[in-house]
N, C-alpha and C positions, 0 to 999 in steps of 0.2 A: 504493500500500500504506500504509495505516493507521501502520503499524509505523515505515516509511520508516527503517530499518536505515545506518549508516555505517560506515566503516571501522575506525573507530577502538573499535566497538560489542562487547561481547561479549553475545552469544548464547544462551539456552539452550532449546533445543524439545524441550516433553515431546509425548511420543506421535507423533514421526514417521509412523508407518505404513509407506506408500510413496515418500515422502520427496516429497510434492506441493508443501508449502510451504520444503521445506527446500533445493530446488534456487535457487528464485528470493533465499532468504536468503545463502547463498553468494553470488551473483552479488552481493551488495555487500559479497565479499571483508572481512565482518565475520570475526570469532573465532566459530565455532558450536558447542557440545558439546549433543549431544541425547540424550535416556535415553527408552530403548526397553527394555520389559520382553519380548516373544516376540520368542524364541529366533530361528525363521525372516526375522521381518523384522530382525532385528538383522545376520543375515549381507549381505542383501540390499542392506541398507543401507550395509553395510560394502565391499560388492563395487562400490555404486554410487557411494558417493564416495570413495574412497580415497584419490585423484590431487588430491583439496582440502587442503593442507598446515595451513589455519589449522581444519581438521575435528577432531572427537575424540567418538567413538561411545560411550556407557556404558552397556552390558547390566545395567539394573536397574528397579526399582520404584519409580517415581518418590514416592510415599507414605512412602516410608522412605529415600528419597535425600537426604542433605545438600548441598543445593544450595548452602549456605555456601563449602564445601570448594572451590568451583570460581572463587570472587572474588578477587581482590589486591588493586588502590589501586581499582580501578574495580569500580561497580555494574552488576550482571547484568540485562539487559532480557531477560525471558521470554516465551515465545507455546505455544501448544498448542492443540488440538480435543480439547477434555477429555469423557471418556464420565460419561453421568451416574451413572452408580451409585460414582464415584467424584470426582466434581466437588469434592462440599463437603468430603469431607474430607482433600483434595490442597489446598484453598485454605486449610484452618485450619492444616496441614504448612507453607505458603510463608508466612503470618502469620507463624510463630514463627521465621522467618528475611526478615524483611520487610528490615531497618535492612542486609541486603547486596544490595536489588534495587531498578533506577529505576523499573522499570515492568512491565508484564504486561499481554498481549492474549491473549485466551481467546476462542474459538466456545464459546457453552454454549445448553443447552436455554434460553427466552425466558421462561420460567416461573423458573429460576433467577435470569437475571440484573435480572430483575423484583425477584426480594428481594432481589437485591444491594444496588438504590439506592431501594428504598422506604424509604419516609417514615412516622413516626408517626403511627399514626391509619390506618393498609392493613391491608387481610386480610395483604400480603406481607410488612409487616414483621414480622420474628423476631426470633433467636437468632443466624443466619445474615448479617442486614441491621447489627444491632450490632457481633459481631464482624470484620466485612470494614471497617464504618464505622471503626471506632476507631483500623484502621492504616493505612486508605485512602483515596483518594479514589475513585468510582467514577463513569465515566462510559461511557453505554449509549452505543454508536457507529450500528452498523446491523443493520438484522433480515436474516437469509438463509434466501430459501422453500426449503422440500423439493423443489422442484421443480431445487436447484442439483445436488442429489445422487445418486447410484445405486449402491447404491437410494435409493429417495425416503423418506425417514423421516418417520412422521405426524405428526411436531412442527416448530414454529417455530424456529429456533436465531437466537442474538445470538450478537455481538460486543463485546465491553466491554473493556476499559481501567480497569486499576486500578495507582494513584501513590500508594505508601507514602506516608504522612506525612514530611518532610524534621526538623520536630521535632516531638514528638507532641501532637495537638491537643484530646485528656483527658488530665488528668494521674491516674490510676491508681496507687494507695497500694499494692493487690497485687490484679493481674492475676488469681491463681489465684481469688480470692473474688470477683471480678470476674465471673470465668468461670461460677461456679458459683452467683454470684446471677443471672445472667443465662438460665441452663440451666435452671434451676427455676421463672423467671416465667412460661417458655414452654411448660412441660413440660404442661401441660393448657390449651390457649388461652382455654376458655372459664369458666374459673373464675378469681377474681378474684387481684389481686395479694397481698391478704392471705392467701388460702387454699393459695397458690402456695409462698409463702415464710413459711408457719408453722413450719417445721422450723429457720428460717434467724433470723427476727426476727419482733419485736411490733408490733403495733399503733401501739404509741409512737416505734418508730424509723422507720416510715414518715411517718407523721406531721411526726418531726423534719427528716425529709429531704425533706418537701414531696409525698410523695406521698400521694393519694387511696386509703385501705386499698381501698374496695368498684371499685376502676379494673381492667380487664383489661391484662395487661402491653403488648399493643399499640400502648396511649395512650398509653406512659409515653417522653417522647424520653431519648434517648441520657444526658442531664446529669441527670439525676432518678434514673438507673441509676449513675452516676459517683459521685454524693453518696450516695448510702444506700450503697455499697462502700466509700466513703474514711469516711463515719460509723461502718461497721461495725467496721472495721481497727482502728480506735484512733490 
C-alpha cells in the first residue's frame, strides 16, 4: 500500500463507502476518523467497525467538514476515492486547511490528476494545476483500469499523492488576489492574458511583471502569476 499507514499515524478517509479500504487501514491499528455523508452507509459503517477502539465515524459532508478540528501536535494523513463532480472543489476545501495535513492519497479521474501536475505550456494546465501547485507537491503514483471495478466505469482513474508545502514555496502578499488573478486568466483559455485580466490591470503592469500582454494564461509559469499579484498588492 502506497499509503503504508503506522501506528503512530492519524487517519482521515473521506468517502468510505463500504469500508473496502478502511478495513485494511485499521489493520495498522493507526487512529482513523472517516466522514461519510449517506445516511445508510454511515450506519453500516458504524455497525461494521465499532469493536475498533482507535475508530470515530463522522456523518457529514466532507466539503464543508473542518478537517482542522480533528489535528492536535500531529499532522492528518488523508486518503479517499473522491467522485468527480466533487473532486476539485473538496481539494481547494483541504488547501485552505493544508499547514494541518502531511499528506493525501486520492483515486481521481486520470484527466484530473493530469492537471494536477501539468506543467506550463499543456492544454492541462489551469487554474486547478496552480492552485494545488502552490501548497503542494504532487506526484502521479499509478493508473487503475476500469477493468479493476464493478461496475467498470468508462474512465481511467489515478492515484496521486499530494505533500503540503512544509514552508511555503511562493511567497504570496495576498492569496485572495492571488486567487482571483488566477480565476480570471483562465476564465476564457483562449483569449489572451491581457484580454483576461483587463478588468484587473494594464498593459503596463504586465509588462512590469515580465509578462507577454498578447500570451495565453497557459504559458505563463506559476512565478510570473506570483509577481504580477505581489506587484498588484502594493
Amino acid at each position: 500500500m502506497a499509503i503504508d499507514p503506522a501506528k503512530t499515524d492519524h487517519l482521515v478517509e473521506i468517502g468510505p463507502g463500504q469500508g473496502a479500504i478502511t478495513e485494511p487501514l485499521l489493520a495498522s491499528q493507526c487512529q482513523l476518523d472517516v466522514v461519510e455523508l449517506d445516511r445508510d452507509l454511515v450506519a453500516r459503517l458504524a455497525e461494521r467497525f465499532t469493536q475498533y477502539q482507535r475508530f470515530n465515524l463522522h456523518s457529514a459532508d466532507a466539503l464543508t467538514f473542518d478537517f482542522s478540528s480533528l489535528a492536535s501536535n500531529e499532522k492528518l494523513r488523508i486518503v479517499g476515492n473522491l467522485p468527480y463532480n466533487i473532486s476539485t472543489p473538496l481539494l481547494f476545501h483541504l488547501m485552505q486547511q493544508a499547514n494541518h495535513i502531511q499528506d493525501m492519497y486520492f483515486m481521481l479521474q486520470k484527466e484530473i490528476v493530469n492537471r494536477l501536475h501539468a506543467k506550463p505550456g499543456s492544454k492541462q494546465f489551469g487554474r486547478l494545476s496552480i492552485m494545488i501547485q502552490i501548497h503542494c507537491e504532487v506526484e502521479a503514483l499509478f493508473d487503475v483500469d476500469p477493468e479493476s471495478f464493478d461496475p467498470k466505469p468508462k474512465v481511467m482513474s489515478s492515484i496521486v499523492r499530494l505533500t503540503p508545502h512544509t514552508t511555503p514555496k511562493y511567497n504570496i502578499n495576498d492569496l485572495e488576489l492571488f486567487e482571483k488573478i488566477v480565476k480570471a486568466a483562465f476564465a476564457q483559455r483562449r483569449k489572451t492574458i491581457r484580454n483576461n485580466l483587463k478588468e484587473i490591470c494594464d498593459d503596463q503592469a504586465l509588462n512590469d511583471a515580465g509578462i507577454d500582454a498578447g500570451a495565453r494564461a497557459e504559458a505563463l509559469d506559476i512565478d510570473l502569476f506570483v509577481k504580477l499579484s505581489n506587484q498588484l498588492s502594493g
